[in-house]
C-alpha positions as CSV (number, residue, x, y, z in Angstrom):
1,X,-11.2,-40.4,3.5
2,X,-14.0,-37.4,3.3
3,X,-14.5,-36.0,6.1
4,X,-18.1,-36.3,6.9
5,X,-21.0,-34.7,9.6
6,X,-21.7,-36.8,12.5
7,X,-25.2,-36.5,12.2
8,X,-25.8,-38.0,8.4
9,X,-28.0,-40.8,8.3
10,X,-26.1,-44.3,8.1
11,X,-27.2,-47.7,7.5
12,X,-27.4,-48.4,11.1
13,X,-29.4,-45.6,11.5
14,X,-32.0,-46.5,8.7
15,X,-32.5,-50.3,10.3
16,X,-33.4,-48.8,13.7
17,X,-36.6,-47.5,12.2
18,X,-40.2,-49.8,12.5
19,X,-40.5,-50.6,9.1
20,X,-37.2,-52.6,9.3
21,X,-37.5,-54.2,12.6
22,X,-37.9,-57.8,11.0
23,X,-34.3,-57.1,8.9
24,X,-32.0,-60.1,9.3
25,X,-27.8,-59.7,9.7
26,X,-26.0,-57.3,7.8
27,X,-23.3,-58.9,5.9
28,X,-20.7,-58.4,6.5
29,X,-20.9,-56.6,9.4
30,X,-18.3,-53.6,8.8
31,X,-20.7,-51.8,6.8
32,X,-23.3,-50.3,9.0
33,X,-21.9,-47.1,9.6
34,X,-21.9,-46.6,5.5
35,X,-23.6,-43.1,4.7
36,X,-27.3,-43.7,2.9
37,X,-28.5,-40.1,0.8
38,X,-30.7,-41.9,-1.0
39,X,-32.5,-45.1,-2.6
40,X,-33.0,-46.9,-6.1
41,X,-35.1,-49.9,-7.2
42,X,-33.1,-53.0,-8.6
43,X,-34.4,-52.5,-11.9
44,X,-33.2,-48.5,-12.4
45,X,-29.5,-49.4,-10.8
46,X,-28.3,-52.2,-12.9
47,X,-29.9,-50.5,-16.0
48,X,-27.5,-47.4,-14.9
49,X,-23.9,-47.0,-15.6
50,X,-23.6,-43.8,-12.5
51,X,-21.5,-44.9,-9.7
52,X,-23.9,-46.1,-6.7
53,X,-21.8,-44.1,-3.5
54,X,-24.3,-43.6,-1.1
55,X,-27.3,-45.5,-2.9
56,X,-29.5,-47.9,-1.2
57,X,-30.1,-50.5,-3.6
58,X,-33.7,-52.3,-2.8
59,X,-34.4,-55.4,-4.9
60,X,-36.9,-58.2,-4.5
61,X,-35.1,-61.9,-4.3
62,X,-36.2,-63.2,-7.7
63,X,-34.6,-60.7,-9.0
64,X,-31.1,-61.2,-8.6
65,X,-28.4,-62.6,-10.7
66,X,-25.4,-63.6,-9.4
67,X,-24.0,-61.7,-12.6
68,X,-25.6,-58.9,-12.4
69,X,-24.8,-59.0,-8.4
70,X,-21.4,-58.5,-9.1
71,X,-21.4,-55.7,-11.8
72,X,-23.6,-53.6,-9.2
73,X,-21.7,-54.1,-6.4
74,X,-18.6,-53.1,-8.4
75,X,-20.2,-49.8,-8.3
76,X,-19.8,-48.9,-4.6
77,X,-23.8,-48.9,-3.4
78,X,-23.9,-47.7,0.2
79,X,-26.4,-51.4,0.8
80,X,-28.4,-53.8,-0.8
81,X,-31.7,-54.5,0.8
82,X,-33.2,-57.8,-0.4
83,X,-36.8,-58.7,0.3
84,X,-38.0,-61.6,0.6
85,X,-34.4,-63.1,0.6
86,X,-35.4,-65.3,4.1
87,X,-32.1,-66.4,5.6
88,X,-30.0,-66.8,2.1
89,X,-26.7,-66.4,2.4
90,X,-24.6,-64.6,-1.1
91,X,-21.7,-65.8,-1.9
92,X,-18.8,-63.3,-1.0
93,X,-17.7,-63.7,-4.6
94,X,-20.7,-61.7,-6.1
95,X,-21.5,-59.3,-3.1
96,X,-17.7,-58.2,-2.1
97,X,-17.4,-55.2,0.6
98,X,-21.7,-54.3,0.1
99,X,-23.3,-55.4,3.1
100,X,-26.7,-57.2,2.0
101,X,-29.8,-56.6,4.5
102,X,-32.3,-59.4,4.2
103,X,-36.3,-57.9,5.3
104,X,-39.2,-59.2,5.2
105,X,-41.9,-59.8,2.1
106,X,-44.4,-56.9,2.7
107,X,-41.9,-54.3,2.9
108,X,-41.8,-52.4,-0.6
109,X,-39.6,-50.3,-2.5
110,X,-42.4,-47.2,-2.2
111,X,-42.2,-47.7,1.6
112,X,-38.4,-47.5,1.7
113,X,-37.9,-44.8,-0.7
114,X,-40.0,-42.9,0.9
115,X,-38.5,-43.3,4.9
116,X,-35.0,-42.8,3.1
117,X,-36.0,-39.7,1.4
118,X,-38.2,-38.0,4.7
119,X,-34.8,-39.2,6.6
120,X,-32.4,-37.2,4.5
121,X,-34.3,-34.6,3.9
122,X,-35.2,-33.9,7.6
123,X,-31.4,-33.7,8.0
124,X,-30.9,-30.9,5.3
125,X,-33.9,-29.2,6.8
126,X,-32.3,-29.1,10.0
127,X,-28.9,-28.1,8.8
128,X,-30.2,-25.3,7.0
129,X,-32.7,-23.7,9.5
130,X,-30.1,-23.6,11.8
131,X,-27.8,-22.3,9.4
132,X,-30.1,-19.6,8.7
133,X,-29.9,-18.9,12.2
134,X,-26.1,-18.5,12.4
135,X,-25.8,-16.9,9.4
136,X,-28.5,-14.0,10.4
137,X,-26.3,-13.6,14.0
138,X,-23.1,-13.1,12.2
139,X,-24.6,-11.3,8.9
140,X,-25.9,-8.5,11.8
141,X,-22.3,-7.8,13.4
142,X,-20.9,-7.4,9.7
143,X,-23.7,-4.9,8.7
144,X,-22.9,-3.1,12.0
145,X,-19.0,-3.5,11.5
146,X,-18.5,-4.8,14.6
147,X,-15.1,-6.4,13.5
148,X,-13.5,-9.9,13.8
149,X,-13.2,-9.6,17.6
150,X,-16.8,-9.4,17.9
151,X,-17.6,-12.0,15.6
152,X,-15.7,-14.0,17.4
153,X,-17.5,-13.5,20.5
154,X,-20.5,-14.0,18.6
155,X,-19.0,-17.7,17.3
156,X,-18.2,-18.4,21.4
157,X,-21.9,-17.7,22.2
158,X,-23.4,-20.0,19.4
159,X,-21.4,-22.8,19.9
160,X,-20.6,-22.7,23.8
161,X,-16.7,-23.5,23.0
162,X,-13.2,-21.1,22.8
163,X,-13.2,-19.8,18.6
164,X,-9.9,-18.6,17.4
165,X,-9.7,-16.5,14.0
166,X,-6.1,-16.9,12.8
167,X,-4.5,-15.5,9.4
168,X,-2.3,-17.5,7.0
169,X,0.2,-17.5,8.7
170,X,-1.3,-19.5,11.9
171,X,-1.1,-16.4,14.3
172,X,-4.3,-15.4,16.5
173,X,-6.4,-12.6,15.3
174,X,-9.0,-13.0,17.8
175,X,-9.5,-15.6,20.6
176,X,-12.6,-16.0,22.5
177,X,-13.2,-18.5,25.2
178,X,-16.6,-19.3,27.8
179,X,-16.2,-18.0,31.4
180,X,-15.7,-21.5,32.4
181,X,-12.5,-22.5,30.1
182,X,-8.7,-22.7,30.6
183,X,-6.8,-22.3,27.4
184,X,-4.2,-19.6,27.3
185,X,-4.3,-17.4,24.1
186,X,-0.5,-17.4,24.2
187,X,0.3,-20.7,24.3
188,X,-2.8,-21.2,21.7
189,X,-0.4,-18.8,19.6
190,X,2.8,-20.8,20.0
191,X,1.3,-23.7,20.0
192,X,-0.2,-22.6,16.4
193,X,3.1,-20.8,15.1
194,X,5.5,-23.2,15.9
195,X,3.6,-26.9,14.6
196,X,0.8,-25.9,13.0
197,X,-1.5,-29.1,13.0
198,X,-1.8,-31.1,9.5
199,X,-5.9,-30.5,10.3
200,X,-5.1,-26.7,8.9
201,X,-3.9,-28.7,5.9
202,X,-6.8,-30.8,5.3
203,X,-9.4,-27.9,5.4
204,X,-7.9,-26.8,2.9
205,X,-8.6,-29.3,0.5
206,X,-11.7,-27.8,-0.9
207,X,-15.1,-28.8,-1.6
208,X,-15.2,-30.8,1.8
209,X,-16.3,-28.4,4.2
210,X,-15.0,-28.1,8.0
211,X,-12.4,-30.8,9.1
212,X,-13.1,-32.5,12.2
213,X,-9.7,-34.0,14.3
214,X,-8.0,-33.6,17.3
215,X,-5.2,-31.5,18.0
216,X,-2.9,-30.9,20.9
217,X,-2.9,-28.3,23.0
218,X,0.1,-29.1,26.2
219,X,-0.6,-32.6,27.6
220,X,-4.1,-32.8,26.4
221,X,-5.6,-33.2,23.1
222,X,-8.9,-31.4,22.5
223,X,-12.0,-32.3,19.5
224,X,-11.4,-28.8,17.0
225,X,-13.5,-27.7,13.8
226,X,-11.4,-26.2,11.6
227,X,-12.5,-24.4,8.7
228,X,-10.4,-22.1,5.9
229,X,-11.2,-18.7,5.3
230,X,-10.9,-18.4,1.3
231,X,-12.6,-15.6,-0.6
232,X,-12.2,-15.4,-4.6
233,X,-9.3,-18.3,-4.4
234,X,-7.4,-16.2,-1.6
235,X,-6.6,-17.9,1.4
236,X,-6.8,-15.5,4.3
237,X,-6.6,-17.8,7.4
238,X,-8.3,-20.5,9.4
239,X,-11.7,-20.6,11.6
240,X,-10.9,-22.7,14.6
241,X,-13.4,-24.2,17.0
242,X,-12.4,-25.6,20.4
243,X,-15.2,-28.2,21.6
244,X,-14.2,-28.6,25.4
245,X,-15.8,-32.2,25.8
246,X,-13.7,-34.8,25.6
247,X,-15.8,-36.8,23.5
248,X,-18.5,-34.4,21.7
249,X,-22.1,-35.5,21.0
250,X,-22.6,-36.3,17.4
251,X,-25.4,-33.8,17.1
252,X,-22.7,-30.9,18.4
253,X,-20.5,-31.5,16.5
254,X,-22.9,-31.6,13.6
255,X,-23.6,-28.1,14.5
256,X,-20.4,-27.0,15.3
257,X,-19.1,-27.3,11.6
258,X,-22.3,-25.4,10.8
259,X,-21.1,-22.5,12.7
260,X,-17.6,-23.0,11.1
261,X,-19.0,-23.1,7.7
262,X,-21.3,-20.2,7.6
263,X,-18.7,-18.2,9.6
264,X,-15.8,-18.7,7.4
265,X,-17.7,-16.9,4.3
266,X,-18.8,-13.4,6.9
267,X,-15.1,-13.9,8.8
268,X,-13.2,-13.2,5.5
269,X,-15.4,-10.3,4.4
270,X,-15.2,-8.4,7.6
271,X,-10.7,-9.0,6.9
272,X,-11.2,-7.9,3.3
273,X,-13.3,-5.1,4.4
274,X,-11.0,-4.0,7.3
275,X,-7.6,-4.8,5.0
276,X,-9.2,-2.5,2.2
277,X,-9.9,0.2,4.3
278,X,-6.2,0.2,5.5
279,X,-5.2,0.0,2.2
280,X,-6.8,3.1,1.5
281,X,-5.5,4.7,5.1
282,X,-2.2,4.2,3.9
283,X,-2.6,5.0,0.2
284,X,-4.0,8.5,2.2
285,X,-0.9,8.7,3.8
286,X,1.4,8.0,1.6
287,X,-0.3,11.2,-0.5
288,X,0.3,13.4,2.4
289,X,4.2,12.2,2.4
290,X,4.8,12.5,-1.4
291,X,2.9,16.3,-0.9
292,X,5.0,17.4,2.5
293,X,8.7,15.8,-0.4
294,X,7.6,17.4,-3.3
295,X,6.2,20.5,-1.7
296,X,2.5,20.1,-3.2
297,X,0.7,22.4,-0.7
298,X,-1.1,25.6,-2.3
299,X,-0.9,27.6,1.2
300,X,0.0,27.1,4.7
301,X,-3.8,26.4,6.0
302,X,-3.6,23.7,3.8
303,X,-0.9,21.8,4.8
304,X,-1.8,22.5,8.6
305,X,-5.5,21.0,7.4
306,X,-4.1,17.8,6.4
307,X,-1.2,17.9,8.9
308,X,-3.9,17.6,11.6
309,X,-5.8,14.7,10.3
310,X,-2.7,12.6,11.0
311,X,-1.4,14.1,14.1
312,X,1.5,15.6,12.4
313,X,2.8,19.0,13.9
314,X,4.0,21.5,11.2
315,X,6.7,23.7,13.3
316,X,9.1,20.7,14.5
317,X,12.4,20.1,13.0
318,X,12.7,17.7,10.5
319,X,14.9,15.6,8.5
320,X,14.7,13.4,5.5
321,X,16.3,10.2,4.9
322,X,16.1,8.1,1.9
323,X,17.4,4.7,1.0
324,X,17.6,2.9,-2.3
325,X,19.2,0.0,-3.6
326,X,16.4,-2.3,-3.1
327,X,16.1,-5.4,-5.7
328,X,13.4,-5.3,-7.9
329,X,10.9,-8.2,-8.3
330,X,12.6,-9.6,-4.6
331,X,11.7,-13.4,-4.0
332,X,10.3,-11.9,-0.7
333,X,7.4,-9.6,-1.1
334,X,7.6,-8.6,2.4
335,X,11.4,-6.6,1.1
336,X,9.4,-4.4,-1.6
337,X,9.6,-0.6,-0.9
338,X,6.2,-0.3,-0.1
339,X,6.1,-3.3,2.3
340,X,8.8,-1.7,4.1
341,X,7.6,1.7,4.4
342,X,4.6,0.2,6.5
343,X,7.7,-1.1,8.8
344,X,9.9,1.9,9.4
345,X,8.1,3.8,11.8
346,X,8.4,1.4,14.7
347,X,12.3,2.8,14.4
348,X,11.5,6.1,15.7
349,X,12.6,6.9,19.3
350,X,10.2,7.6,21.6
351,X,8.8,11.2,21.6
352,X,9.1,11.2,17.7
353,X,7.5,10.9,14.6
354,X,8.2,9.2,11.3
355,X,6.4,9.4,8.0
356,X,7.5,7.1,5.2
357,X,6.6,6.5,1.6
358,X,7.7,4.7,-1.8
359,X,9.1,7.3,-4.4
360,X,9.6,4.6,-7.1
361,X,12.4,2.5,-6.1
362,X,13.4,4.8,-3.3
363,X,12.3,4.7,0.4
364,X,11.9,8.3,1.9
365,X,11.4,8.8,5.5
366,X,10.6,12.0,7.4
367,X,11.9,11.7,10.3
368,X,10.4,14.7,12.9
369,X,12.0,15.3,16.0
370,X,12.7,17.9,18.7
371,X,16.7,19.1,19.4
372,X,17.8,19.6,22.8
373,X,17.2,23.6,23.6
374,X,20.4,25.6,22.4
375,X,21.4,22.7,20.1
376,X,23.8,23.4,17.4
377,X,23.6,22.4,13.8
378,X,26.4,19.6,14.3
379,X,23.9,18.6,17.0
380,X,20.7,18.2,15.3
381,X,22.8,17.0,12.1
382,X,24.4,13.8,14.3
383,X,20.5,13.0,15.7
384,X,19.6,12.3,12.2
385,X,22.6,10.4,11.0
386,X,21.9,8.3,14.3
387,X,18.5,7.5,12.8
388,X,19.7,6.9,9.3
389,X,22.7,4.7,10.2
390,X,20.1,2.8,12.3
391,X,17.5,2.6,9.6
392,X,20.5,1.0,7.2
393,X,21.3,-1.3,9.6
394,X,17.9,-2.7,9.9
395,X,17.2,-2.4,6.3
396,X,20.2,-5.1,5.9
397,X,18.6,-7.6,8.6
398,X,15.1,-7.2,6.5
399,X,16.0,-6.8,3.0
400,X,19.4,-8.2,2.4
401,X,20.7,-6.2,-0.6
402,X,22.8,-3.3,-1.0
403,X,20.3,-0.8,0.6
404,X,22.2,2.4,1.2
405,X,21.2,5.2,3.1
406,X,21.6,8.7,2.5
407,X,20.2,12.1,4.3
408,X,19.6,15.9,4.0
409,X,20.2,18.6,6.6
410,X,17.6,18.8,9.3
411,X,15.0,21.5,8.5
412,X,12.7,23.6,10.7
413,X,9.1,24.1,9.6
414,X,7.3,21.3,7.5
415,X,7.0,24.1,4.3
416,X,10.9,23.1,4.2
417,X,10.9,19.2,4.3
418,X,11.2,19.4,0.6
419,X,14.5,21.0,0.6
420,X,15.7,18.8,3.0
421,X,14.5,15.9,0.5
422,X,16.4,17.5,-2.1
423,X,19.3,17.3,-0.6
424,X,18.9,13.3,0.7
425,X,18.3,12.3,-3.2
426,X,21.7,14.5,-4.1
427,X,23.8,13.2,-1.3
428,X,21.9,9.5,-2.1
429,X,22.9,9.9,-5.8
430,X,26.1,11.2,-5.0
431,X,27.1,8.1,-2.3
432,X,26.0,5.4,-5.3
433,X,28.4,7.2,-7.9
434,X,30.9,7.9,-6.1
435,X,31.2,4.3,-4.1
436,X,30.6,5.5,-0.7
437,X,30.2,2.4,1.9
438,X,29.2,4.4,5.2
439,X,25.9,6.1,5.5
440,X,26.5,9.8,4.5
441,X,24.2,13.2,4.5
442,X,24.6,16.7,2.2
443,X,26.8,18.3,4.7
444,X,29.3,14.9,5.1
445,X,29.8,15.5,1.3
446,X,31.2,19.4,2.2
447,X,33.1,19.9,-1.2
448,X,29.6,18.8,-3.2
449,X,27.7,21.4,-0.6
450,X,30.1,24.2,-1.2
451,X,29.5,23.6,-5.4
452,X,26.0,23.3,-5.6
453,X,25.4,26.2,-6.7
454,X,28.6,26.8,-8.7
455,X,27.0,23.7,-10.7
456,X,23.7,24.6,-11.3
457,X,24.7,27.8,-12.6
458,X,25.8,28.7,-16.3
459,X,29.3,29.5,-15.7
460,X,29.5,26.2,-13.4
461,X,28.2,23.9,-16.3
462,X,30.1,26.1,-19.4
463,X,33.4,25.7,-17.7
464,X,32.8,21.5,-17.2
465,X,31.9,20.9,-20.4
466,X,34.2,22.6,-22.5
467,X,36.7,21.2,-20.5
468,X,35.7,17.6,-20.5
469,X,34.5,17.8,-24.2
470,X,38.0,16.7,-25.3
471,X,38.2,13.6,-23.4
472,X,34.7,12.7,-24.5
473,X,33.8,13.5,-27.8
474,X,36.8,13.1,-31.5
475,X,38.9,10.6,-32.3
476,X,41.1,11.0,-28.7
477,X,37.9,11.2,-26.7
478,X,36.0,8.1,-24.5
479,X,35.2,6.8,-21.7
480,X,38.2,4.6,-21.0
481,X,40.1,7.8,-21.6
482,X,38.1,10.0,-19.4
483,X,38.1,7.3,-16.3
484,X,42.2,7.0,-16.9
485,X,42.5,10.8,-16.5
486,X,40.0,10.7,-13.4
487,X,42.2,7.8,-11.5
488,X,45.1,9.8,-12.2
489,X,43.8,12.8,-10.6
490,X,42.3,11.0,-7.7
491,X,45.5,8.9,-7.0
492,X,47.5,12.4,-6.9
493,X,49.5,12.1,-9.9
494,X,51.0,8.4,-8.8
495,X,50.9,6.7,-12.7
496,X,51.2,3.2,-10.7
497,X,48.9,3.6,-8.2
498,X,46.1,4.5,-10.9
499,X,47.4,1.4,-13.2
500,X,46.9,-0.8,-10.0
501,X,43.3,0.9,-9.6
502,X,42.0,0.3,-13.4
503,X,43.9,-3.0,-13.7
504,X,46.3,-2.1,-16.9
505,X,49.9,-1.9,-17.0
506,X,51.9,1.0,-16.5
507,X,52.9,1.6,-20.1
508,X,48.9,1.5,-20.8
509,X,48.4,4.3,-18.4
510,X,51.4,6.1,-19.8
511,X,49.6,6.1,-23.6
512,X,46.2,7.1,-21.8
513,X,47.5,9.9,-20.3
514,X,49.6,10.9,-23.2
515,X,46.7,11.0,-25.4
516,X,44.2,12.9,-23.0
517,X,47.4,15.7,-22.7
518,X,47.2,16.3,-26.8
519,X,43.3,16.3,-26.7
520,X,43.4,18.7,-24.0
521,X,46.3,20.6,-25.2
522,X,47.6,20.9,-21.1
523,X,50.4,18.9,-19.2
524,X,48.6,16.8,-17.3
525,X,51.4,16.7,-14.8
526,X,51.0,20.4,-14.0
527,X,48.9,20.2,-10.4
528,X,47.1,23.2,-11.7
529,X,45.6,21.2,-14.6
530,X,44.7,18.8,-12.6
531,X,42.7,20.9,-10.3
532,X,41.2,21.9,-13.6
533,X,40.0,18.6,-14.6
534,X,39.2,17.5,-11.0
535,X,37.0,20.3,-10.5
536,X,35.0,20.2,-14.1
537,X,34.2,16.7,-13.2
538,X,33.4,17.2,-9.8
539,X,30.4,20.3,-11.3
540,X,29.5,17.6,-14.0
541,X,29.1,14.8,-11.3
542,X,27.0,17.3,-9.2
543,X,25.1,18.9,-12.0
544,X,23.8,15.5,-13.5
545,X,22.9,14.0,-9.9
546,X,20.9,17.3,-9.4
547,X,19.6,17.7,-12.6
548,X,17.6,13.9,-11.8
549,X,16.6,15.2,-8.9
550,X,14.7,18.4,-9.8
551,X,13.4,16.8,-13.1
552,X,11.3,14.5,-10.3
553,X,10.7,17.4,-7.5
554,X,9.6,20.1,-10.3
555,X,9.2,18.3,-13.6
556,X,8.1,20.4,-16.4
């Protein structure tokens, strides 16, 4: 049923006035409380086909058909008023549901048309004057920016009754209450979280305004107007008005859902307001992060300029984790990198500070801190794997994918974060290639440390691919035969053990190997060649994991 304002004029209202003092018995009785917005003569409502809701109906008794009694009533009018119609009785038949209101002979339809209309129109008067008034309280703390806690306040002091602002998710924003009242804000909260009342679902049927009910709150159950907050088909939360009495006056209630309705509009301005300009906060921020990783600063003074602005000292010690693995297009929003790099910083221990941005589908997290004095390298490098192995951990609990975790050395001197991030992405890159399952930094991979620069340089990447050209390119060359060779090597020359890894047979890993020996012209049982091949794919490995990472720190 729609929900409807206390104070709209009803039948019952309307035959209370003088000029319907003489009336006779509404039949049937039920229908007094019907809702009355305005009034038609006999002659204009059976010659229209619009449904009647709300419609008085005024007719004189000659008038009437018992035909055309029926058709009219079909149509739903809020009454018929019949004058002249003495103490006739109409057969249930013709009249249904409408209640028929007998009045005297000298009351005309220009006389009732014209109470019904100064009636309903008194009403909207009222309604809007003092929604004017409302309107002008709240539009002044919006202007000012005084925020949702202050418009709350401002709701209390209208309406003398507690106001909650909640978000979509039923949890309190603000909560305001009169000197005089007893609610507790927590328990409001709980109460809220844990069985959100089905009157949060009705408001939200649109196009009906405020919803009027009661809802529980411990062992009593208290008269609320609740009222959504939806801005450009957004639903941002719930306006909720607590009326203390027991049984509310009609006429405060009326005004009640005023405040509620007018407030709803201002309420979810002042949230997209304050959401857009932490939006913009953190879209700052995450700037300043992607700058301090990719090393973006023209000079010093500049990077201690916008170090400042976020309380961000520049001559800590830092180190940089990163973590990818995240699933794309994730049935939870709230598991997206950037969604999560809001989150991370509660992690940091006390006396710390953490910075954290979305590089594409990798999370990066500065993570500042301050070693004991006389700390060793070992020292400071088992702080941050502390960090990063409890950063995966929660990463699992939230996201619930593969997230791995990978970080560099720790770094003095913000000017050097961006080697430190270097080294996260290679030893990140590295960990996913190679199958890693623990969380692992640069120096944990000691072999890759030792050859990064053996890789990067000419001689480093000459000597792997002419050695591992054989096994890729020709008519002997391919991937199968270039991962046979590699499980061979790794499995220390153990033909079974590297069968049992790819899942062939022994004869199978017999041909392979045979095959890679002619391309490569070596014995392949010769632990020399083996270092060979072990060592060009190590440098290859390293070379293409850093290559990715440079082309994104420096690309050309």
């Amino acid at each position: 049923m729609e929900e409807r304002s206390p104070s709209e004029l009803t039948l019952s209202r309307l035959l209370q006035e003088r000029l319907f003092r003489d009336a006779g018995v509404i039949e049937p009785d039920a229908g007094d409380d019907r809702v009355v917005t305005w009034c038609l003569p006999w002659e204009q409502a059976v010659t229209s086909a619009a449904e009647l809701d709300g419609v008085l109906v005024f007719a004189r008794e000659p008038q009437l058909d018992e035909g055309e009694l029926a058709r009219l009533c079909r149509r739903g009018p809020a009454a018929l008023l019949v004058s002249g119609a003495g103490s006739r009785r109409w057969p249930s038949a013709a009249t249904g549901t409408v209640p028929v209101v007998p009045v005297g002979e000298h009351t005309g339809f220009p006389e009732v048309g014209r109470l019904v209309a100064e009636l309903t129109l008194a009403h909207e008067a009222h309604v809007l004057r003092y929604g004017v008034t409302v309107h002008r309280a709240l539009a002044e703390l919006l202007y000012r920016g005084a925020g949702i806690s202050a418009l709350c306040h401002q709701m209390s002091r209208l309406s003398h009754c507690s106001v909650a602002i909640l978000d979509s998710q039923a949890r309190v924003l603000a909560f305001v209450q009169p000197p005089a009242g007893d609610l507790d804000p927590d328990a409001l909260a709980q109460q809220l979280t844990e069985d959100p009342p089905g009157l949060f679902a009705t408001s939200l049927d649109g196009g009906r305004g405020p919803a009027v009910g009661e809802v529980n709150f411990g062992d009593r159950a208290l008269t609320c107007v609740v009222g959504p907050i939806v801005l450009g088909g957004r639903h941002d939360g719930w306006v909720l008005l607590i009326e203390p009495a027991l049984r509310p006056h009609p006429h405060d209630l009326a005004q009640h859902r005023v405040v509620v309705e007018q407030a709803v509009t201002i309420v979810g301005t002042e949230m997209l307001r304050v959401r857009s300009i932490s939006e913009a906060e953190e879209r700052a921020r995450g700037d300043f992060v992607h700058a301090l990783l990719h090393g973006r600063f023209a000079t010093e003074s500049d990077l201690a300029a916008r170090a400042e602005h976020y309380d961000f000292p520049t001559g800590s010690t830092y180190g940089v984790l990163v973590a990818g693995g995240f699933r794309a297009g994730g049935a939870d929003p709230a598991s997206t990198v950037p969604n999560v790099a809001r989150e991370v910083g509660r992690l940091a221990p006390q006396g710390t500070q953490t910075l954290a941005a979305a590089v594409g589908d990798v999370l990066a997290v500065i993570y500042q801190f301050d070693p004991p004095r006389r700390a060793t390298a070992d020292a400071a490098n088992r702080i941050v794997a502390d960090h990063a192995a409890a950063l995966e951990r929660d990463l699992a609990q939230r996201v619930r994918s593969g997230v791995q975790v990978a970080y560099g050395r720790p770094v003095t001197g913000a000017v050097r974060i961006t080697d430190s991030y270097r080294e996260a992405r290679i030893a990140l890159g590295l960990r996913q290639q190679l199958g890693l399952g623990d969380v692992c930094g640069f120096h944990d991979l000691r072999v890759f440390a030792t050859l990064a620069d053996l890789a990067a340089s000419t001689a480093g990447r000459t000597f792997a691919e002419e050695l591992l050209a054989p096994l890729r390119t020709g008519g002997a060359g391919g991937p199968d035969l270039e991962r046979a060779v590699v499980a061979y090597i790794e499995c220390g020359g153990n033909v079974n053990a590297a069968a049992r890894r790819l899942h062939v047979h022994r004869n199978t890993m017999l041909y392979k190997l045979e095959r890679a020996s002619r391309a490569l012209h070596v014995d392949l049982r010769e632990a020399e060649h083996q270092f060979s091949l072990w060592l060009a794919c190590k440098l290859d490995l390293l070379a293409r994991t850093t290559g990715s990472v440079d082309r994104e720190l420096r690309p050309s």
